[in-house]
Structures are given as structure tokens and as C-alpha cells.
TIPA-20174 format. One line per field, with one value per residue (C-alpha): residue number from 0; x, y, z. Coordinates in nm, 2 decimals. Layout:
REM residues N
pos: NUM/...
px: X/...
py: Y/...
pz: Z/...
This chain:
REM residues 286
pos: 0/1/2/3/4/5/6/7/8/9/10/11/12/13/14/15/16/17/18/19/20/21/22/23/24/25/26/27/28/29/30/31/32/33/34/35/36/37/38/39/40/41/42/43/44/45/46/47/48/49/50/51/52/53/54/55/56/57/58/59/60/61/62/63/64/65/66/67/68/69/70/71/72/73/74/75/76/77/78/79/80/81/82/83/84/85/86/87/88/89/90/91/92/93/94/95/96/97/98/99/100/101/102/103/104/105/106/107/108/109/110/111/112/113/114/115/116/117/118/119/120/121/122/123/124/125/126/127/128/129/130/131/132/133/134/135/136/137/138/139/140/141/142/143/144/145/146/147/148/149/150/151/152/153/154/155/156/157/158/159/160/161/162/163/164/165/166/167/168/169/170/171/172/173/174/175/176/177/178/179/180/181/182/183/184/185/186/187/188/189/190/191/192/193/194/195/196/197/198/199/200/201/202/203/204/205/206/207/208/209/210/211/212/213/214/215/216/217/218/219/220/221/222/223/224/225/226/227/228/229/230/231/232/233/234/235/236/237/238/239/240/241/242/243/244/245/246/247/248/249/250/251/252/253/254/255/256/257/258/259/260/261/262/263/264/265/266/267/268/269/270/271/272/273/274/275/276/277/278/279/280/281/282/283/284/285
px: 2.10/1.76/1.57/1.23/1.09/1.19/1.13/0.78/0.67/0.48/0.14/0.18/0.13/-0.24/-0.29/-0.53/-0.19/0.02/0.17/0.13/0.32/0.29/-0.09/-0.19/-0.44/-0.74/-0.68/-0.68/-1.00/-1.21/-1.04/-1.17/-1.51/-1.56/-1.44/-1.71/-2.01/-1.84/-2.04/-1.84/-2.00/-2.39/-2.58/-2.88/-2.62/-2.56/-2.90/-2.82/-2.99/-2.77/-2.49/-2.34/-2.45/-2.82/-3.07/-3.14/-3.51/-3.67/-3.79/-3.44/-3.36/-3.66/-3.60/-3.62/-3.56/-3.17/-3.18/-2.81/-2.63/-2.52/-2.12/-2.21/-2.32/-2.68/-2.98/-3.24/-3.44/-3.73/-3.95/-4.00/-4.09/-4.35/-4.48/-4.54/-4.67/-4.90/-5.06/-5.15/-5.31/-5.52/-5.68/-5.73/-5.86/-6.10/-6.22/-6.25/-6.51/-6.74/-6.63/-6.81/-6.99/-6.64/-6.62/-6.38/-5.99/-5.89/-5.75/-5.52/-5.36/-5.17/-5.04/-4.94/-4.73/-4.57/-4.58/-4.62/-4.41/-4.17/-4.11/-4.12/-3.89/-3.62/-3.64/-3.57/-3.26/-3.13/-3.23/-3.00/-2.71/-2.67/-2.68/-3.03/-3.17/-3.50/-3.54/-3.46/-3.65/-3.98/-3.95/-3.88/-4.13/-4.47/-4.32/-4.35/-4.65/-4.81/-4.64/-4.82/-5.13/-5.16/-5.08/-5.33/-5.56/-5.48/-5.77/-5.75/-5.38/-5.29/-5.60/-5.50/-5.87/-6.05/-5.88/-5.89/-6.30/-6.33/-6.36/-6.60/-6.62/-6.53/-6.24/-6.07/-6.17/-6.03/-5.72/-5.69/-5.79/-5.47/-5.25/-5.38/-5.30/-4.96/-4.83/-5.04/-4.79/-4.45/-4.64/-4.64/-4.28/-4.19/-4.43/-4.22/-3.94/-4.06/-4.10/-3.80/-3.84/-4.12/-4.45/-4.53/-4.38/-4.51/-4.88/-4.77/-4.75/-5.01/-5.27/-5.10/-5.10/-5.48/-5.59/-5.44/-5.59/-5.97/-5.95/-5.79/-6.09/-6.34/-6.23/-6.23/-6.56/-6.74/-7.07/-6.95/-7.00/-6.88/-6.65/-6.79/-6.87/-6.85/-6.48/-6.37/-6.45/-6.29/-6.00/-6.02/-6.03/-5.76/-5.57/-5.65/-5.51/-5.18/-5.18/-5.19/-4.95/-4.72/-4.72/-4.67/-4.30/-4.23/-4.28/-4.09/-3.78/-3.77/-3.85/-3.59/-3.45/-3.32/-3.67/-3.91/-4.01/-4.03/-3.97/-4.18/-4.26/-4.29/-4.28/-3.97/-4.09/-3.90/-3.79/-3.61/-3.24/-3.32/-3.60/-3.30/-3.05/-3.29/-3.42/-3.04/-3.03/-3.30/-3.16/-2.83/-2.93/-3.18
py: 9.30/9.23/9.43/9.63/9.35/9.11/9.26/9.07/9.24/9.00/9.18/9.12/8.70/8.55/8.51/8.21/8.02/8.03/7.74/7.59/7.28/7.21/7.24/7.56/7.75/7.71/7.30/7.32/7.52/7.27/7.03/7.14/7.26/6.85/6.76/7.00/6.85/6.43/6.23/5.90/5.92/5.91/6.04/6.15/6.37/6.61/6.78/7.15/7.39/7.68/7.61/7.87/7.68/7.68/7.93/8.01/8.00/8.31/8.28/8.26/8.35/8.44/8.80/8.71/9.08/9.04/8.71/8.59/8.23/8.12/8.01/7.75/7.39/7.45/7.40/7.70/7.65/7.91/7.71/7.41/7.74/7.91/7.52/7.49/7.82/7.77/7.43/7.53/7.92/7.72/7.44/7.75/7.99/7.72/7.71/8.05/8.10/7.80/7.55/7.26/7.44/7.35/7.57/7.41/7.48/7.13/6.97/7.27/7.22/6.88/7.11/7.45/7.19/6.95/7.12/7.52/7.49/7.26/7.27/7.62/7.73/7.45/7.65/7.98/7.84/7.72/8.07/8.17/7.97/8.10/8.46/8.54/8.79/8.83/8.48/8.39/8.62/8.58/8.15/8.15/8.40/8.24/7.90/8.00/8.20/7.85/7.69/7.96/7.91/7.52/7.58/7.78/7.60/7.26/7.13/6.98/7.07/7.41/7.50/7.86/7.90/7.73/7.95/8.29/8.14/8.09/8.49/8.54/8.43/8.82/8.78/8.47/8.70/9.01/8.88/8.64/8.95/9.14/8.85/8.89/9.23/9.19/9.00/9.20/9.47/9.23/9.14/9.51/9.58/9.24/9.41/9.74/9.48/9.37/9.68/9.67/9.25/9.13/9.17/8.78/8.88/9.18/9.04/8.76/8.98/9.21/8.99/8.81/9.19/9.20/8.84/8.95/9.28/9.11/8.82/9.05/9.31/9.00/8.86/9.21/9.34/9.03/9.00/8.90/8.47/8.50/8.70/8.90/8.65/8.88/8.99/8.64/8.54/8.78/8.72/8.40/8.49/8.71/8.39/8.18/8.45/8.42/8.07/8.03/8.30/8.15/7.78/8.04/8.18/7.85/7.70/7.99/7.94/7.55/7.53/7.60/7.42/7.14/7.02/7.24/7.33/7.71/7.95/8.12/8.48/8.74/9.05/9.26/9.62/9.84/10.01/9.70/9.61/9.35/9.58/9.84/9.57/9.43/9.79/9.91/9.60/9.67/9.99/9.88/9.63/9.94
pz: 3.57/3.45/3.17/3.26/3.07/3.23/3.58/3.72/4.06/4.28/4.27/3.90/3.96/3.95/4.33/4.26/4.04/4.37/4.42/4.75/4.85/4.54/4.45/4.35/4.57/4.29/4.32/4.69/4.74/4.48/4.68/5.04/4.89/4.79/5.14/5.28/5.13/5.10/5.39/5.29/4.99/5.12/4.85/5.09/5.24/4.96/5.06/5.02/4.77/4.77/4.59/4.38/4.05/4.12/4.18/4.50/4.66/4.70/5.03/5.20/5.52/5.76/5.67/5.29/5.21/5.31/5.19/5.12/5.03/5.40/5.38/5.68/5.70/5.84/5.65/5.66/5.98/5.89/5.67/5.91/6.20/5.96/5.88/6.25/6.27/6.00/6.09/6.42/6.34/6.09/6.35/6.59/6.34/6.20/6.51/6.62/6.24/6.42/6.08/6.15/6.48/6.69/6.98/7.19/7.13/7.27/6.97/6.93/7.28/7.11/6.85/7.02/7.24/6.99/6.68/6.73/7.02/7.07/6.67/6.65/6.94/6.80/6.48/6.67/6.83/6.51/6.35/6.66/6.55/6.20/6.32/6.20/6.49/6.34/6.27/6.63/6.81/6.59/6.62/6.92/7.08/6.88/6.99/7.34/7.25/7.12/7.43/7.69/7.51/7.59/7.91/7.99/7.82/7.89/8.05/8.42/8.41/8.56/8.65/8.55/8.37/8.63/8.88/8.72/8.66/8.98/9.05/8.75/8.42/8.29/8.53/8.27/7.98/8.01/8.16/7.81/7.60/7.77/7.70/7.33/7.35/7.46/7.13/6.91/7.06/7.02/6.66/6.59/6.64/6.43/6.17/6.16/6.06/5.71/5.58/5.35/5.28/5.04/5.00/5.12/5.42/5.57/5.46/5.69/6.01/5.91/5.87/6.23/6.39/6.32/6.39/6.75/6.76/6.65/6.93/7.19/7.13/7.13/7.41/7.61/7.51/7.64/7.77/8.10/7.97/7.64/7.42/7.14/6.87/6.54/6.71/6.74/6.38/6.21/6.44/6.30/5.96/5.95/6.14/5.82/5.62/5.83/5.84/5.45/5.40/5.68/5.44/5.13/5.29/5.39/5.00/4.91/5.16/4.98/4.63/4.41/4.04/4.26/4.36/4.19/3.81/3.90/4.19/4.41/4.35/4.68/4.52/4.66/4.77/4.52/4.79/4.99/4.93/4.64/4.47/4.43/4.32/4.04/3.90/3.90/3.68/3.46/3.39/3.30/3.09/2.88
């Protein structure tokens, strides 16, 4: 019979030393984490910046606030949806301030379709298909928000101006300053959403929520031609706003030590999950 001592119960051996067919389970997980990332040996293809040995980018996920490493082999879809974002606010929001005493929005009309939409609704569905709900449902609605907006802009296309023209020039108007209205309302509810992220990120929709809520008041208190020009500006400036703050997240969902000298802050709410995390820290480490 065996002594106490030398008595060793199973829950007693290193899982991570089992030997498995021979190769112990430690050797066959470095093993399948090198098949995971080998492309035949394509150094191009070893693209990804969250591994576990560097430091993650700030920005994250599209809800940086609940930011975590993804365990899946998709590349983060929310920078390349706020770039799309961004670039076309900023044409249109130039353009609503007068810069360069542009009036017409037909330039914009090219990008709401290739770039703000198309782009932007791709990004949503791949937001989608790594489970991020927010992400998805924010992408993919501006991208058919940019998408609605050429079309009914789009000149000699659908008519849908000329037509709703046809009965009035305050008839086009209103009905575009109730569309406004309507995603300053979806905006709203997205906005109720960042509370507990970063501050980059609920300055983002805020300053979106009120570029709406200017050019939806400018374009319903018209003078029955035109919509109300001091309205429209600042519309337009609060747009800039959002588009530099929508380039901002982006930077901040790419740069990280394998491509950038330093990391871009967004200033977790104390109150969000992270702000907790890293003042729990703090005071651990006092």
C-alpha cells in the first residue's frame, strides 16, 4: 500500500503539464496559436495589433468603453466606419458654414454613396459579425443615413426634390427638416449609449445630436425659399466638430506600439467600467 506521501490525487497535477499524445497541453496550444496567425509564411499577413504581448489601442471596439481583446480572426471594423463617417460630415458641414461661398451639396452626393454609405454600412455588417450590437446598429444606420441623403439629393435622379418642389418650395423643406429630425431622435438614443464609454466618444454623438437638431430647426423655420441661414451654420459647425472627433476615435481604435510612438488618450468617465478598473488600481498600488 502506498504511504500518504506518496499518494498524488489528480487535482494535485499541473493541468497545463498533461500529457496529450504525447505533447503536453502547453506545447500544443503555442503550437495551434502559430497555426492561427501562419498564412504560408506571408509576412503582410501577420497584421493584427492585439496580441497579448502589446498594448492594446485605446479606441477599441466602437463602444471603446467595454473595449476587450477580441479571441476571433477579424480585424476591428469601426475605425474604417467613423473614417467614412468623418470625411463625408466634413465636405457637408464645410458646406453648410458657406467655406469658399459653396452652396450646393453636389460634391457630397459622390461621397454619402461610395464612401459614407457603401463603406459605412460594410463596416456595420462586419461590426455585426463580431457580435458588437452598438457598433452594427450605429454603422450601419449613418451608412444608410448617408445612402438616403444622396438619394434624395441626387440631382435629375429620383426626382424626389423636384417632386416634393413641385407643391411649394416650403413643402421640400419641412419635409427634409423632419427627416433631420428623425435621426437627431435615433442620434439621441445612440447618445444615451456612451454614457459609461470615454469622453471622445460621447462628444462624438453629442456634437452629431446637435448638428441634427441645428439643420433640422433651419431647415423647418424657413422663410418659405430658404432655410434659416444662422440655423444651418451652426449646424454646420457643430458637424465639423463631429467630423474631427469621428477621425479622432478612429486614430484611437489604430494606433497602438506596433505602428505608433504613443497611444491615444480618450479620457474614461470615472464612472465607466475601465475608469473603475484603473482607480481600483491606483488604490491598490497606494
Amino acid at each position: 500500500m502506498a504511504t500518504a506521501q506518496e499518494q498524488v490525487l489528480p487535482t494535485q497535477e499541473p493541468i497545463a503539464h498533461k500529457e496529450l499524445n504525447g505533447t503536453s497541453a502547453v506545447d500544443q496550444a503555442q503550437a495551434a496559436k502559430q497555426r492561427r496567425y501562419d498564412y504560408g509564411g506571408n509576412p503582410l499577413a501577420h497584421w493584427r495589433t492585439n496580441e497579448e504581448n502589446r498594448l492594446t489601442a485605446f479606441g477599441g471596439d466602437f463602444q471603446p468603453g467595454l473595449y476587450a481583446p477580441p479571441s476571433r480572426k477579424f480585424a476591428n471594423p469601426a475605425p474604417l466606419g467613423l473614417s467614412a463617417f468623418a470625411l463625408t460630415t466634413f465636405v457637408l458641414s464645410l458646406i453648410n458654414v458657406g467655406t469658399m461661398d459653396i452652396t450646393h451639396p453636389n460634391l457630397v452626393v459622390a461621397l454619402a454613396y461610395g464612401y459614407g454609405g457603401l463603406v459605412q454600412l460594410l463596416a456595420g455588417m462586419w461590426e455585426m459579425a463580431v457580435g458588437n450590437t452598438f457598433g452594427a446598429t450605429a454603422l450601419s444606420s449613418y451608412g444608410g443615413f448617408w445612402l438616403s441623403f444622396a438619394i434624395i439629393l441626387t440631382p435629375g435622379g429620383f426626382n424626389i426634390r423636384e417632386d416634393l418642389e413641385s407643391y411649394g418650395l416650403g413643402v421640400f423643406l419641412d419635409s427634409f427638416g423632419l427627416y433631420l429630425f428623425g435621426w437627431f431622435i435615433f442620434t439621441t438614443i445612440l447618445l444615451a449609449c456612451t454614457l459609461r464609454s470615454t469622453v471622445a466618444f460621447f462628444s462624438l454623438f453629442l456634437t452629431l445630436d446637435l448638428a441634427f437638431l441645428c439643420l433640422g430647426v433651419g431647415y423647418l423655420s424657413h422663410n418659405g425659399e430658404l432655410p434659416n441661414d444662422n440655423w444651418i451654420k451652426a449646424g454646420g459647425y457643430f458637424g465639423l466638430f463631429a467630423a474631427f472627433l469621428a477621425w479622432y476615435n478612429a486614430f484611437a481604435g489604430i494606433a497602438d506600439n506596433s505602428n505608433s510612438f504613443f497611444v491615444v488618450p480618450v479620457a474614461h468617465f470615472p464612472w465607466s467600467e475601465k475608469g473603475r478598473e484603473r482607480r481600483s488600481n491606483r488604490d491598490n498600488d497606494v
